[in-house]
C-alpha positions in Angstrom: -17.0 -22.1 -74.6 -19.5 -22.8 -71.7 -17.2 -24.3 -68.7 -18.7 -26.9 -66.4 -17.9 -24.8 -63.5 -15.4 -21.7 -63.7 -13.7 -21.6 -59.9 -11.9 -18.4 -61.5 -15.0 -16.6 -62.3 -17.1 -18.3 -59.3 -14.0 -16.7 -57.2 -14.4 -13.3 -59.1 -18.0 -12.8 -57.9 -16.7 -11.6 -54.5 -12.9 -11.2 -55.3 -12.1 -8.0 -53.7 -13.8 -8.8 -50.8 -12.0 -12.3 -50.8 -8.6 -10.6 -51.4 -9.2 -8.5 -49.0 -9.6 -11.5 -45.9 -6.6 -12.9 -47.2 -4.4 -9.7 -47.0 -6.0 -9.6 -43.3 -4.8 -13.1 -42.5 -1.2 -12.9 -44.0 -0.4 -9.8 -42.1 -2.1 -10.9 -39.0 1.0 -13.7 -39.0 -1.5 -15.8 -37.1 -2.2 -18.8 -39.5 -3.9 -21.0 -37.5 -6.5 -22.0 -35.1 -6.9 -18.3 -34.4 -9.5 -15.5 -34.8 -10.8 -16.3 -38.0 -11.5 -19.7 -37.6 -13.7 -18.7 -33.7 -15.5 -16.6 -36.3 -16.1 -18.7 -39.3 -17.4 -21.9 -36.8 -19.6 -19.3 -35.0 -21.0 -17.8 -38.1 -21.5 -21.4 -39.8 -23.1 -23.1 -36.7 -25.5 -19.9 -36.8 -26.1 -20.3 -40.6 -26.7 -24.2 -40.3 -28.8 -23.8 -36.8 -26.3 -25.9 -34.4 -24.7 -24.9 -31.3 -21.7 -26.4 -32.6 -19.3 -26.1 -35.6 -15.6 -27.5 -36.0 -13.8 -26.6 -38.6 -11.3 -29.6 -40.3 -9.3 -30.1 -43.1 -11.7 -31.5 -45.7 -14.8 -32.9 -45.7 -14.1 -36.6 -45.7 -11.9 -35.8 -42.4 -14.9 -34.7 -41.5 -17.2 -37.5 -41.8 -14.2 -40.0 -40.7 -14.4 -37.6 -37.2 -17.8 -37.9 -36.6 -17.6 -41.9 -36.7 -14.5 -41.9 -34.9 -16.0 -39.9 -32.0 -18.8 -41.8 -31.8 -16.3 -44.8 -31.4 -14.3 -43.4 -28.5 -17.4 -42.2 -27.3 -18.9 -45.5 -26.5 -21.4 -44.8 -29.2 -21.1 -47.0 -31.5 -17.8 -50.0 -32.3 -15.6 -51.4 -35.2 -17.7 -54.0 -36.7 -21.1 -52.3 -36.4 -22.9 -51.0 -39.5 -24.1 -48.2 -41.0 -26.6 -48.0 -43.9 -25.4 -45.8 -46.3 -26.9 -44.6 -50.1 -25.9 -47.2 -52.5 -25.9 -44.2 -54.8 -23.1 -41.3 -53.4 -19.7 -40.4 -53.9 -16.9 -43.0 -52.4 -15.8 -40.4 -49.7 -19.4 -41.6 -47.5 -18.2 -45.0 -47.4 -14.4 -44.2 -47.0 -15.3 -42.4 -43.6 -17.3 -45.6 -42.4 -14.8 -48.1 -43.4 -11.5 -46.0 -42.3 -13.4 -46.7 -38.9 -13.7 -50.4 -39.1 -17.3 -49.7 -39.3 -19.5 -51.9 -42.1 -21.1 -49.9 -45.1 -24.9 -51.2 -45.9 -26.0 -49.7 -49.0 -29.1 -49.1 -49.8 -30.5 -48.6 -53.7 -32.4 -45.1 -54.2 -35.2 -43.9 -55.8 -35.3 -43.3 -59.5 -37.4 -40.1 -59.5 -35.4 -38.3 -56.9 -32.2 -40.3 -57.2 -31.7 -40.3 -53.4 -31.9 -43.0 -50.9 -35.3 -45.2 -50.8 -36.6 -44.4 -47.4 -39.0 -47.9 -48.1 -36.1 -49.6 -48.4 -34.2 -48.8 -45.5 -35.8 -50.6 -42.5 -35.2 -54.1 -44.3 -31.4 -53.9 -43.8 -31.8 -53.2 -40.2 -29.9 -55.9 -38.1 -29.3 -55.4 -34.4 -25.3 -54.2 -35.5 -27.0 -51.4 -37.2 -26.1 -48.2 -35.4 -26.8 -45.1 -37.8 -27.8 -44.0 -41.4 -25.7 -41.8 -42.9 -28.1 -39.4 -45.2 -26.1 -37.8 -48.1 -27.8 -34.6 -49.7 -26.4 -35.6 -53.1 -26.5 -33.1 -55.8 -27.8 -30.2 -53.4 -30.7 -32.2 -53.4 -32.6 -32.8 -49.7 -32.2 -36.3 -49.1 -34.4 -36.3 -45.5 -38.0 -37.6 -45.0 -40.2 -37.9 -42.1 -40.2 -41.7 -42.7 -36.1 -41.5 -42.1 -36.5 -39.7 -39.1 -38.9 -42.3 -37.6 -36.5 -45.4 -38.4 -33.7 -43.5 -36.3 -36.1 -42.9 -33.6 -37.6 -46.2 -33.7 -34.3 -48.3 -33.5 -32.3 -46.1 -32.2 -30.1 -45.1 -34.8 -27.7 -42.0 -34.8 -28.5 -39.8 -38.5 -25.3 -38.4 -39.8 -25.6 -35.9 -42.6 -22.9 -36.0 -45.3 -23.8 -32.3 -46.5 -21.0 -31.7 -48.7 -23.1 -30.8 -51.7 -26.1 -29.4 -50.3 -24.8 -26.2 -48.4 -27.7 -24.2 -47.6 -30.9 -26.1 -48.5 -33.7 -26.7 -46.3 -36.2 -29.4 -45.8 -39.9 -28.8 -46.0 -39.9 -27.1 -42.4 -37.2 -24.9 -42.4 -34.6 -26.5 -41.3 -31.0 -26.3 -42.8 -29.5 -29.3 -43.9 -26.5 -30.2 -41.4 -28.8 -29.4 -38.8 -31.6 -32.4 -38.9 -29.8 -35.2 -37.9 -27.0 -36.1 -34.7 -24.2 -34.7 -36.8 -23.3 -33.7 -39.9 -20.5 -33.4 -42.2 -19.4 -30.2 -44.6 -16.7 -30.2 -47.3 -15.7 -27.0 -48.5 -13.6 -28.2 -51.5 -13.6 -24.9 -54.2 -16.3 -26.4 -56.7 -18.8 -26.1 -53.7 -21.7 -24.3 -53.1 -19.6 -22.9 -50.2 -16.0 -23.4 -51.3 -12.6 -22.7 -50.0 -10.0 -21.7 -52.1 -8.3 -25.3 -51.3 -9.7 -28.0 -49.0 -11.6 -27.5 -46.1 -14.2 -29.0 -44.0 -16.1 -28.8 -40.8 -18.7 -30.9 -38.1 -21.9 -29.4 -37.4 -23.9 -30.9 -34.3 -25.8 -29.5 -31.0 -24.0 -32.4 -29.0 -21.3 -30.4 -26.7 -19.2 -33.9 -26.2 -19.2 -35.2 -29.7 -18.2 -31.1 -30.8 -15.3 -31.6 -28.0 -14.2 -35.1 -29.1 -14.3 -34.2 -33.3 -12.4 -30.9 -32.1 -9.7 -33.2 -30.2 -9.6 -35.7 -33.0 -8.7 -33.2 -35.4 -5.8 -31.8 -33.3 -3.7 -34.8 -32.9 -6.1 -36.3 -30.1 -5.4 -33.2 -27.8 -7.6 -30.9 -25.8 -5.1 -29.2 -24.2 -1.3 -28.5 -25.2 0.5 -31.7 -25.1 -1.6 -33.8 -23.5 -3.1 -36.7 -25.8 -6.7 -37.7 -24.8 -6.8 -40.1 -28.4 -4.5 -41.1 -30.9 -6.0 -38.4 -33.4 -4.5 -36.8 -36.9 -3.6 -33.2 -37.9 -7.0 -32.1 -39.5 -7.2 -28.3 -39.0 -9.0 -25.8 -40.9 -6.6 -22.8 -41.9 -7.2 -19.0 -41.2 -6.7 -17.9 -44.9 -9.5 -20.8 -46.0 -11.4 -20.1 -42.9 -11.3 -16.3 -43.5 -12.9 -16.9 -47.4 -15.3 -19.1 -46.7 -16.5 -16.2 -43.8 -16.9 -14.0 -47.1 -18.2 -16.3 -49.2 -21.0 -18.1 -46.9 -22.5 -14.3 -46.7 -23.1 -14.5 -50.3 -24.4 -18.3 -50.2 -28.2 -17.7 -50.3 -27.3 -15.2 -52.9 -25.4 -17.7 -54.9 -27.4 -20.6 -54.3 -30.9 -18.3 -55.7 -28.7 -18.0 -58.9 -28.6 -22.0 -59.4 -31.9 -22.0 -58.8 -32.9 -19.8 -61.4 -30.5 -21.5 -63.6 -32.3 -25.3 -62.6 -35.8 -23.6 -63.6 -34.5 -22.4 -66.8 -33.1 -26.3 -67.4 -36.8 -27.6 -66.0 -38.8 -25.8 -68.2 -37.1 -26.0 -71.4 -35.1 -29.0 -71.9 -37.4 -31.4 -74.4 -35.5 -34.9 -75.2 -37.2 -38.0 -75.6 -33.6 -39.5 -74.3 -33.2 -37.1 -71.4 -34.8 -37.7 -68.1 -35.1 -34.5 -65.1 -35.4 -35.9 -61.3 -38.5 -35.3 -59.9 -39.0 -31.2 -59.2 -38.5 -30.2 -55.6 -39.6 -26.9 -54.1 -36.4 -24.2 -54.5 -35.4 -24.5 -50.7 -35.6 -28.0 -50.9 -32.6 -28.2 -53.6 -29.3 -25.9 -53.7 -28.2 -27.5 -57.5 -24.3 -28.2 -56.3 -24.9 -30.5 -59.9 -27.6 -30.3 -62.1 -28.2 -34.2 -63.3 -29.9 -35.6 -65.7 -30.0 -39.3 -67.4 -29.9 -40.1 -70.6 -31.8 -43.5 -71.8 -30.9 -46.1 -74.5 -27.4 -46.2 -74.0 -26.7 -42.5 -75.4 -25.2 -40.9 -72.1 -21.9 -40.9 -73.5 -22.7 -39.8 -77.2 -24.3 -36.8 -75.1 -21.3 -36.4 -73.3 -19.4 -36.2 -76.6 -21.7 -33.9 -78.4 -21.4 -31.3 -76.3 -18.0 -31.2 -75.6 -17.6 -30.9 -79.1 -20.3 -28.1 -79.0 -18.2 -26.6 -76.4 -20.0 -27.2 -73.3 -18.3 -29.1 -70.5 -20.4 -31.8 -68.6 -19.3 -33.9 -66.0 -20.7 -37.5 -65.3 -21.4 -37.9 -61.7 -20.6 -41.2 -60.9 -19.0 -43.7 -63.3 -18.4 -46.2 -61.0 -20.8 -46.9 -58.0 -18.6 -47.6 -54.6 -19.4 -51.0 -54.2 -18.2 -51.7 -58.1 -14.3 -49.9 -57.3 -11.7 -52.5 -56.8 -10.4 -50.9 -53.2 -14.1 -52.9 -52.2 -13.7 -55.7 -54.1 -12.8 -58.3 -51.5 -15.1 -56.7 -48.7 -17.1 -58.9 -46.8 -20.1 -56.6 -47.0 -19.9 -56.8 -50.9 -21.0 -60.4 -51.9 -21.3 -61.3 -55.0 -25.0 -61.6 -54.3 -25.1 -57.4 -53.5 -27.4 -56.3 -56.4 -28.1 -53.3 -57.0 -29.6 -52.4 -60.6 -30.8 -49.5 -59.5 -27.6 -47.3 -58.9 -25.9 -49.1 -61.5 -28.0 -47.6 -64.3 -28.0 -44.5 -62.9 -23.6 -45.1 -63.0 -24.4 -45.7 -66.9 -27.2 -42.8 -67.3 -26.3 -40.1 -64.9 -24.7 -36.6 -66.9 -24.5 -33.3 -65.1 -25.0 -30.0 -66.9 -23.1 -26.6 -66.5 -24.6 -25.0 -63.0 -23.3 -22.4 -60.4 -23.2 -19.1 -59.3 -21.2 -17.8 -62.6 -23.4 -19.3 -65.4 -25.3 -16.8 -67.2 -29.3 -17.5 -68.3 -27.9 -16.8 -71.6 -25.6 -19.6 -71.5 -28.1 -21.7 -70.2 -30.1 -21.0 -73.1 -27.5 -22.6 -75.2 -26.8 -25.5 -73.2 -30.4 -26.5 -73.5 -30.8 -25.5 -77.3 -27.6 -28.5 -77.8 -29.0 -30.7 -75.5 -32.7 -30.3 -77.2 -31.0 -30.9 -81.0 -28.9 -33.8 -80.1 
């Protein structure tokens, strides 16, 4: 049996160590909003390149903060929009719409399965206030062209990085650190996981850090004394205290799915099976590994080698704007087409990838794949 992603032997890599922050924590008797999370948020914001870091309690808390402070802010207002991938996980347009903010997807590219930078200036109307950028699959979704639209019209960027901890774009820079803010989720099948939910803000803006951290504590910035009407969204000591461990080991980890991605690059050989375009190592972190399968055979794949015992996950079924919570939005017309992320709904299958897989299992994977 080749598991799509072990958390048990993901959490083994470092499990002393880990057991050993959680002993720490549990007879500290301090549980929250103490030493371990000042360290954690230092130690991230250092990692990522911010001045900032706030540590929440998931990472679509996370995203929903960033919006929300920009609302009480002055920043941006219910009924603006924000153009969004068309292609991403439902929790990027949950944070815009929990804010009475208007999603504006936008299709990606085939090749790189990302948002079309080419197609983003088009949707621009004078209510547009930001682009959220999501680094989907570990992938780096940011481009010189993106950063140019912001500048040009003014736009805030905000990063949903909650699958790409730790990859870089072609100068250097660590995702959750290119754009106005960003958003982490440390949920445990992460590149950087928790053992339970956990998220976190990164951003070099002091009064956006102050608001998200106020937001997250019922509205409050000092003890009883309400500033907004906020939510309880606080970052543990025990999860704050593993990820401190973990993120240590993330350029460690993430080098493994690397090497696991080449082996996958270089040797699957399927006229049905089609590999996004090839980026540089830093560039992509492999949180999934995807490929699409043509001629209607995703799920036969699927099938196979689950049978073969290999787990495979598909990544996503249903695009946002097709889930019946969206159905009736005014946003989503039924003249919204959008071909593009709807075949990749119907192609899209991920592969076994993380810090636990071994070469040799790999190698097996792409044998069942190849003879399929």
């Amino acid at each position: 049996m080749i598991p799509f992603l072990s958390l048990k032997d993901v959490t083994a890599l470092h499990g002393a160590e880990i057991e050993a922050a959680v002993q720490r924590v549990v007879r500290s008797g301090w549980y929250l909003q103490g030493q371990e999370n000042a360290a954690f948020e230092q130690h991230y914001a250092e990692y990522i390149g911010t001045r900032h870091c706030v540590g929440c309690a998931n990472g679509l808390d996370a995203l929903i903060w960033i919006f929300r402070a920009y609302i009480e802010l002055g920043v941006m207002a219910p009924g603006d929009e924000v153009i969004v991938p068309a292609n991403t996980y439902i929790a990027t347009l949950l944070a815009i719409t929990e804010n009475g903010l208007v999603p504006v997807p936008v299709e990606p590219r085939w090749k790189t399965l990302e948002i079309d930078d080419a197609a983003i200036e088009a949707r621009i109307t004078p209510r547009t206030k930001a682009v959220a950028l999501v680094h989907l699959y570990g992938r780096c979704a940011y481009t010189e062209r993106i950063g140019a639209i912001c500048k040009k019209y003014g736009l805030k960027l905000v990063e949903d990085n909650a699958q790409a901890h730790g990859c870089k774009y072609a100068d250097g820079r660590v995702t959750g650190s290119i754009g106005d803010a960003a958003g982490h989720s440390f949920y445990p099948g992460k590149n950087l996981g928790a053992l339970g939910d956990g998220g976190a803000v990164t951003t070099d803006d002091p009064d956006l850090a102050a608001a998200v951290r106020a937001l997250a504590n019922y509205g409050s910035q000092k003890k009883y004394v309400f500033q907004y009407t906020g939510r309880n969204s606080r970052l543990d000591e025990i999860q704050a205290a593993v990820l401190d461990v973990k993120l240590r080991y993330l350029e460690q980890d993430n080098a493994h799915r690397q090497q696991i991605a080449a082996y996958y690059y270089d040797h699957i050989d399927h006229p049905l099976v089609t590999l996004p375009e090839r980026l540089p190592d830093p560039q992509n972190v492999y949180h999934l590994f995807p490929v699409l399968v043509g001629d209607g055979k995703r799920d036969s794949l699927h099938n196979f080698l689950e049978q073969s015992g290999i787990g495979t996950v598909i990544h996503y079924p249903i695009p946002p704007h097709r889930q019946e919570c969206y159905a009736k939005e005014r946003w989503n017309t039924p003249q919204l087409r959008l071909p593009v992320t709807e075949r990749m709904a119907d192609e899209e299958l991920s592969l076994p990838i993380g810090p636990a897989i071994t070469l040799e299992e790999a190698a097996e994977v792409v044998k069942r794949v190849n003879t399929f």
